[in-house]
N, C-alpha and C positions, 0 to 999 in steps of 0.2 A: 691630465685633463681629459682625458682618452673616453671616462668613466661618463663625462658630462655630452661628451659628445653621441655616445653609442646612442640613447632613448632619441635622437634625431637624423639619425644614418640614412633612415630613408627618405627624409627632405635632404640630407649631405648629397646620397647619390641620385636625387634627381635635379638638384643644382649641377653637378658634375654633369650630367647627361645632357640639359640643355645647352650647357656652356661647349659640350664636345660636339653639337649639333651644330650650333655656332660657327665656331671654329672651321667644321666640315665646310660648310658653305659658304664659308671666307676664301677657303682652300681651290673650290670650284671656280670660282669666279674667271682670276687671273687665264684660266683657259681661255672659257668662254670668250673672255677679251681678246684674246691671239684670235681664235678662230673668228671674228670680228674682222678682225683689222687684215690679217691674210687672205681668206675667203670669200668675208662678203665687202670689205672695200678693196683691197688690192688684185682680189679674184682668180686665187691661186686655184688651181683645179677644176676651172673654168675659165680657161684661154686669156684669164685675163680679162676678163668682162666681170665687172662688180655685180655682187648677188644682195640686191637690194631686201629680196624676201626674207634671206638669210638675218641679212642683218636687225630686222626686227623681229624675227622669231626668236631668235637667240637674246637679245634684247631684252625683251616683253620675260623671255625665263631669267634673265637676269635680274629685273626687276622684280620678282616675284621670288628669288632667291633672297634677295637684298630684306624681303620684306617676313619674309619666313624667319631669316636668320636675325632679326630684329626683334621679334617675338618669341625666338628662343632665348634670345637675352634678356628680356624683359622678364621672361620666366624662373631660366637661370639664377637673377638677381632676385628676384622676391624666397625665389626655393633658397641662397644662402643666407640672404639677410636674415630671415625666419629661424636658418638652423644659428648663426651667430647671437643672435639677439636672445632667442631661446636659452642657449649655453650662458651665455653673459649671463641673464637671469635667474639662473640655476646658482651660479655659481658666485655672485654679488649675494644672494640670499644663505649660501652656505657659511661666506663669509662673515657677514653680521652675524648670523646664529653661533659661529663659534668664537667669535669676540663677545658675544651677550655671556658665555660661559668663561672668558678668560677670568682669572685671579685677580686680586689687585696688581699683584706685583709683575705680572704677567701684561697688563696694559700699562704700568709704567716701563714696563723692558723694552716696548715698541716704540711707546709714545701714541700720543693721543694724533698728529698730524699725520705718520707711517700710515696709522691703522684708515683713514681717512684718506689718502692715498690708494691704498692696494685696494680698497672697498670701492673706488671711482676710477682712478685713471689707471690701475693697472689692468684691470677686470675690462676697461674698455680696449685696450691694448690685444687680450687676449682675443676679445670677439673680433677685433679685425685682422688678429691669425688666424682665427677659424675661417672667415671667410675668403681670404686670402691664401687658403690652405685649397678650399674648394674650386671657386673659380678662376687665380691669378694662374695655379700649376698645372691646371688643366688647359688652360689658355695657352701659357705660354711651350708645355712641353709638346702640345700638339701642333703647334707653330711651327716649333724647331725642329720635332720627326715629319712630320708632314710635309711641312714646305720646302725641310733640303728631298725629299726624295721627290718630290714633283720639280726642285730646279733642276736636279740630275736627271729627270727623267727627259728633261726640254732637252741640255746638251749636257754631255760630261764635262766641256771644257769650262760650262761655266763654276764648276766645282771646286776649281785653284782660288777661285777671289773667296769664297764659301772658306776653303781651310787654311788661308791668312787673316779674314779678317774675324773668325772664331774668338784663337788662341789670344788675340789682341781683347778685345771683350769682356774672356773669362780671364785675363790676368788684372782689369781694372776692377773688373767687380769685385773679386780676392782680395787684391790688393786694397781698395776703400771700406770693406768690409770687417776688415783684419784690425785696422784701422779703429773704425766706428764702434765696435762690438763692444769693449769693454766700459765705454762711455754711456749706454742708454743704462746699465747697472747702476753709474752716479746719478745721472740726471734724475731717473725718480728720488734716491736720495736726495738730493736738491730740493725737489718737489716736496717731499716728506718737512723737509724743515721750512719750505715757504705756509706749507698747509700747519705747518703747528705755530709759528709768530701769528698767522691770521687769526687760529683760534682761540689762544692765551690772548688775545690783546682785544678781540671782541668778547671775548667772554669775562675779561677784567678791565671795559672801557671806563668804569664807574672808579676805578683805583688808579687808570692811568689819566683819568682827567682829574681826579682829586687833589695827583699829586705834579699835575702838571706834567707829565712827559711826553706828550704828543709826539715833540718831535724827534726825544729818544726812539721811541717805539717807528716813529716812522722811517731813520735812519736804519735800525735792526730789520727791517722788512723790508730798505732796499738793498739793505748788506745781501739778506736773505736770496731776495732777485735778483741779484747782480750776479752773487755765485751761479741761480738757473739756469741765468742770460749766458751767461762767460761758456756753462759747459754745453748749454744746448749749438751757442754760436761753433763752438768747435765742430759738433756734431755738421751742420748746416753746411760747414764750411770743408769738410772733405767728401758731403755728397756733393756736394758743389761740382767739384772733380768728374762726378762721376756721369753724368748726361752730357755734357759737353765732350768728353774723349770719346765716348760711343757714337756721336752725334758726326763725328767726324771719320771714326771708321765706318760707320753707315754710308756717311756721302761717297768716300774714296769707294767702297764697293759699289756703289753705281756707278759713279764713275769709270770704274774698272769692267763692271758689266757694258756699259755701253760701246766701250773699247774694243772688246772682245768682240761683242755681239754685231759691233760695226762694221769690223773687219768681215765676218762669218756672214755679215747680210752681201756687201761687196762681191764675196765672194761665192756666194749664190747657195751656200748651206743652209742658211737662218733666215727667217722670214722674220721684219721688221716686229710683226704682232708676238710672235715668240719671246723675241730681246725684251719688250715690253712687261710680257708677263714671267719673264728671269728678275727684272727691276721690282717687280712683286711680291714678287716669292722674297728675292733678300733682302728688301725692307720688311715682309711679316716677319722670317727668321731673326732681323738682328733687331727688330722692335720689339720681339718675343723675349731674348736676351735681356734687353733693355729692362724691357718691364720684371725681367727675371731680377733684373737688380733689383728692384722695389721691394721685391720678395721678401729676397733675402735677410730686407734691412726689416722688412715688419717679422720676418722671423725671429732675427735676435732682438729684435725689441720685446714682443709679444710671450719671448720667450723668455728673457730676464724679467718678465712682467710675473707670470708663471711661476716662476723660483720664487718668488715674494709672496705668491697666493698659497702656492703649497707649503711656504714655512707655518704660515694661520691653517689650514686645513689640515698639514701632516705634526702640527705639536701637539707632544702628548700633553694633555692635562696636569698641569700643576700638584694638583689637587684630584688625586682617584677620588672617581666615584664609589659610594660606601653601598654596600648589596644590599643594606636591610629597608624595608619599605614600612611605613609605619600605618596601622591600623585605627580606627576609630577606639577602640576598646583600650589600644592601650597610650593612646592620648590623654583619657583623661585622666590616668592612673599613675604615669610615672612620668612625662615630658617634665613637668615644673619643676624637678629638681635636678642640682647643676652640684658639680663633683671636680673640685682641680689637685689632681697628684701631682706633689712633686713636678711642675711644668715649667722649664724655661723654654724661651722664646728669644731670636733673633729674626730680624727682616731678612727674606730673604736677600744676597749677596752680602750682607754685610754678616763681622764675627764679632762685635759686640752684643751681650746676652740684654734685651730691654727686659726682658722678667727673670728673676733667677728664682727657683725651687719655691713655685707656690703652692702650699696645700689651703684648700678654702672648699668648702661646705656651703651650699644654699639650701633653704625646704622650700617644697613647692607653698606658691603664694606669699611667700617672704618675702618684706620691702627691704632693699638693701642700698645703700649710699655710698658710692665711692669717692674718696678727695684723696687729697693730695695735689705735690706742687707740679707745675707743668716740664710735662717730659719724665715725670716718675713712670710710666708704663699705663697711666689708667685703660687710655682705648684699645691698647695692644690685647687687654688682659680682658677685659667685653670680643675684642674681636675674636677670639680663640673660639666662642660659641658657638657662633651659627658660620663658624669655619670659613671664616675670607680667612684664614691663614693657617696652616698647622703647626702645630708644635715643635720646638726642635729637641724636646725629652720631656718627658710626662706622658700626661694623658687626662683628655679635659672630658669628662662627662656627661649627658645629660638623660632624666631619668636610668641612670645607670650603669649606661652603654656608652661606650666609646663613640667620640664624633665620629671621627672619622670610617665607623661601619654604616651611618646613616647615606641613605639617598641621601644628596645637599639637597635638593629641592624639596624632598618633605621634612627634611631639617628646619631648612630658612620659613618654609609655610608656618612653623610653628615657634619659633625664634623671630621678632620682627623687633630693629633694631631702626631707632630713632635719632637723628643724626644732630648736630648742634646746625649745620649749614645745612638749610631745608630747601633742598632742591624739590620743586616745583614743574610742572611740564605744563607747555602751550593748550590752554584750552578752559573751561569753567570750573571754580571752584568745587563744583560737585564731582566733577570728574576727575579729581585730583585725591577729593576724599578718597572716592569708590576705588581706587588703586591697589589700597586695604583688599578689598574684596569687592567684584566687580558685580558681582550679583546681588549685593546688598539691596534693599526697599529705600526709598528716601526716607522712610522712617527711621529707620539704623545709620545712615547717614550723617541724620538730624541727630542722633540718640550718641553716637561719637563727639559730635560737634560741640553738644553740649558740654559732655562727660571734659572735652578739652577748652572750655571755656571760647569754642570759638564763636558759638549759633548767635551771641548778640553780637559781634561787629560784622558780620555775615549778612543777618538779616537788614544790617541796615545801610547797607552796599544797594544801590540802584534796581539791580536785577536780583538782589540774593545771592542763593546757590548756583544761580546760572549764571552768576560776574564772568567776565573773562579775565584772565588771568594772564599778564603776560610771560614772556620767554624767561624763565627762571624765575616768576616769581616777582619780578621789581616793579609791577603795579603797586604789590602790598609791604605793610613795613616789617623787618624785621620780628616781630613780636607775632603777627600776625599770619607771618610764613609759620613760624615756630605751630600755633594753636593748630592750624591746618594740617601740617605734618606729624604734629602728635593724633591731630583723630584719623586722618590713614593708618595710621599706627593702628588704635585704640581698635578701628571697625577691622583691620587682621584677624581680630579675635585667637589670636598665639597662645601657647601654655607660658611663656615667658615674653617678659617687654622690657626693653633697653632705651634708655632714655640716654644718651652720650653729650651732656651738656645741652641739651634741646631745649633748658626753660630758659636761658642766658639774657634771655629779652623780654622776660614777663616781669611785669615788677611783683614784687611780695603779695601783695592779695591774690591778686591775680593767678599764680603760683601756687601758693595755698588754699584756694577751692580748688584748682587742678587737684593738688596731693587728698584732697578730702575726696572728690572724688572716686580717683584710681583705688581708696582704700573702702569705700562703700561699694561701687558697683564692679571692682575690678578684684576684689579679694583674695580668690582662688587664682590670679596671675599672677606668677614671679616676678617683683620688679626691681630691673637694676638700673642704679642711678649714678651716672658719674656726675658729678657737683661742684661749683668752686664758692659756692656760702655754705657758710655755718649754717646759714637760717634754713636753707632747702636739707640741708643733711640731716636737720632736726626728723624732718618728717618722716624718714625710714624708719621700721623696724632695730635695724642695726646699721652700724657705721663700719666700714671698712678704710683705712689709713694704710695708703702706699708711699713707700719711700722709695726710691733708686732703684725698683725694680723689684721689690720684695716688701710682701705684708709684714706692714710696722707691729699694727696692734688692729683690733676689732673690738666691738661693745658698743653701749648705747654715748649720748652726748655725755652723760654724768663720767662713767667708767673710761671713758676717752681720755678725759679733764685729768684723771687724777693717775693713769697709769702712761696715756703717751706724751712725751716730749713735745713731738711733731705736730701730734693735734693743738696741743696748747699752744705751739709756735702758729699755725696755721690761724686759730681764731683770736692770738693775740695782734696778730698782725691785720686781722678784720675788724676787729675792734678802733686801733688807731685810725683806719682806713674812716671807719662810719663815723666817727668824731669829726675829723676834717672836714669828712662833706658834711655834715651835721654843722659844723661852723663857718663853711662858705656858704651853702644854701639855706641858713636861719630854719633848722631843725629836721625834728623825721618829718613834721608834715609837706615840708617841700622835698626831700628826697625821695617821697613815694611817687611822685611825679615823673616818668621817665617817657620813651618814645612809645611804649603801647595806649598811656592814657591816650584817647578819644581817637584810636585806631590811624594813627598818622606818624609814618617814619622820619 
């Protein structure tokens, strides 16, 4: 963390400087006091006659010390808050940024609640070892050199209570620390899995009130806290321990000082104001201690916090980045065509193969239709593209180069892939479009919208393009998410477009101006379509039939019919299908009827 700290070194060390300034003049004080109480009320070195002047000149610096060294704290704090909060900042933002880069498989290996986690409460953990790095060991070591050499410098003797009630101190703090240490590692864990039930259960409240589970969901999120509760109570419960035994070796050492020092005034060595500012000194010393406990505990907090930042900071990329950067020139010349050798594929950890030895051929601007049954490999075999995954043998293509040589980012720019679950972000319609491309004219916007059949249920939304939109999208309905996240798509303007089940929610017209579309204004873009009707597969180019992980057969609907099995099994099976509903809902003209008519989910 060393790296995030250095660009703030010199607000570090002038936190440190004010806080040792501080310090100093906490250090002064306890004199002054003696010389007070000996001097000017008891009137040592003046027969015995009280030195009233004395006493408020000394005073009056007293108070002007008290006030000085209040204002070096005041400063102190802002100088480390600054450099803490700065660090925190730096490094909350490095974190997103390198989770915006994780894989898929790479944010499933965390989890979504981990990553949410180390992004919040560990990163907050860290800034208060930063600051607690600056001012608590500044504080507290200049405490404990400082004030034992000015208790020894009053009397030696009182330096026996000093090296008993030390050793006692640093064996509790050891000891509760030893203790504590390997517990703040769970407890974020803990935390990790309370932060992922709250996210899975708001983010699926529409399926957990559908299906009635409230109160399952709400027993799993107190299972969740209960475990936090259970580990952090542990935690609580041996620093417990740990102020109360110091609290009382504190008292006995004044105790023991005043003992000493009683006898030593009796005795005519020790001047009552001396004993006073001994009672000073080893309350700062063993308050210095004390608070040195605190330290400690945000050290190994902040520091198994740390472990967890630098595992997102220090992992290598899943996925190397490809050296080749792609040009305007040769975008429009070779991106559109897509090439799979011999490619199988497994998810990462697992060793079952979802694609085995595909070879498959696209030409740029070819409409291409993927089917097949679910869990045959369709998305796995779109995802290989624009590289959420690599291969585990082959080599997947585009304009002729290996993916994996491409930058991903000018890869994905020009691969834009359309998802069936149309995630949606907080904010207007328009601004959802423009996502595509952020610099588009509202003309192009509008010119997408179309193209996706979306500009008439749009236009006649309240505000239009400026509707707000809410949190994922569930202001609008299914169908309507779809149209929206195809003209994001569309306004990308990509050499190739992926459609991964995206029209699932358009009924048949609706569908089919889209496909009329994409094939007038969209021509020269490669499009690939994963599909589960017959009727949408018609409108490709060619049809691709996957079986078990491996291309069945390919050709148009006729050549399908008569050479694969599988397709025939596929649309014989959608056949029976549209007869049913054809005879529970009294024909095709009520089955065209579905949740996109009249824009309402």
């Amino acid at each position: 963390m060393m790296k995030y700290v250095k660009k703030y070194l010199w607000l570090a060390f002038l936190g440190a400087a004010f806080m040792a300034a501080e310090v100093t003049l906490d250090l002064i004080q306890p004199r002054m006091m003696a010389r007070i109480v000996n001097e000017g009320i008891l009137g040592a070195g003046h027969g015995g006659t009280p030195d009233i002047s004395l006493v408020v000149s000394v005073g009056i610096r007293m108070i002007l010390l008290v006030l000085a060294g209040s204002l070096c704290g005041i400063l102190s704090g802002v100088a480390v808050n600054l450099t803490a909060q700065n660090v925190g900042n730096r490094i909350r933002k490095d974190v997103f940024s390198r989770i915006m880069h994780f894989s898929f498989s790479e944010v499933d290996e965390y989890t979504t609640g981990s990553l949410i986690t180390r992004t919040t409460s560990d990163v907050d953990q860290v800034q208060h070892l930063v600051s607690q790095m600056i001012r608590g060991v500044v504080r507290c070591g200049m405490f404990f050199v400082g004030g034992t050499y000015a208790l020894l410098s009053l009397n030696l003797s009182f330096s026996a209570v000093l090296a008993v009630a030390l050793p006692l101190i640093l064996f509790d703090i050891i000891f509760i620390l030893w203790k504590v240490n390997p517990l703040f590692t769970i407890l974020q864990q803990k935390m990790d899995k309370v932060n992922s039930v709250v996210q899975e259960d708001i983010l699926g409240i529409r399926v957990v009130k559908s299906f009635v589970q409230e109160d399952r969901e709400g027993e799993r999120f107190d299972s969740a806290q209960d475990e936090l509760l259970n580990t952090r109570f542990k935690v609580l419960m041996l620093m417990s321990f740990l102020r109360p035994v110091m609290n009382i070796v504190l008292n006995l050492a004044v105790v023991a000082i005043i003992a000493i020092g009683g006898k030593q005034v009796q005795l005519g060595t020790v001047m009552p104001g001396t004993v006073m500012a001994a009672i000073t000194y080893i309350s700062q010393i063993l308050n210095g201690m004390m608070m040195l406990a605190m330290i400690f505990q945000t050290i190994s907090q902040g520091t198994a916090s740390a472990r967890r930042i630098r595992q997102i900071l220090d992992d290598e990329p899943e996925l190397p980045e490809g050296p080749f950067h792609l040009s305007k020139k040769l975008i429009g010349k070779m991106m559109g065509d897509i090439c799979f050798e011999h490619v199988c594929f497994s998810f990462p950890g697992q060793t079952q193969e979802v694609l085995h030895d595909i070879n498959l051929s696209i030409d740029s601007g070819e409409s291409v239709a993927v089917v097949g049954a679910t869990g045959s490999g369709k998305t796995a075999l779109i995802g290989l593209i624009p590289r959420f995954y690599d291969v585990t043998a082959g080599t997947v293509k585009v304009g002729g180069m290996d993916v994996r040589r491409f930058n991903k980012k000018k890869l994905r720019a020009e691969v834009t892939v359309c998802l069936q679950k149309s995630e949606l972000l907080t904010g207007t319609i328009r601004d959802n479009i423009a996502l595509g491309d952020p610099d588009a004219s509202d003309e192009e916007i509008r010119a997408a919208a179309r193209a996706a059949q979306a500009d008439d249920f749009i236009c006649q939304q309240a505000d239009g393009y400026d509707t707000e939109v809410a949190q994922g999208g569930m202001s609008l309905s299914g169908g309507q998410r779809q149209r929206v996240a195809i003209a994001r798509a569309l306004l990308r303007k990509g050499s190739i477009l992926i459609l991964d089940d995206s029209t699932s929610a358009l009924d048949l017209k609706t569908e089919a101006a889209l496909y009329q579309a994409l094939r007038e204004q969209y021509s020269d873009v490669t499009k690939i379509m994963i599909v589960q009707r017959i009727a949408s597969a018609r409108q490709a180019d060619r049809i691709i039939v996957i079986d078990k992980g491996r291309i069945e057969s390919t050709g148009t609907h006729e050549e399908l019919l008569e050479k694969s099995p599988v397709y025939r099994e596929i649309c014989k099976s959608q056949e029976k299908t549209d007869k049913t509903e054809g005879a529970t809902t009294g024909g095709d003209a009520a089955s065209e009827k579905t949740e996109d008519d009249g824009g309402n989910a």
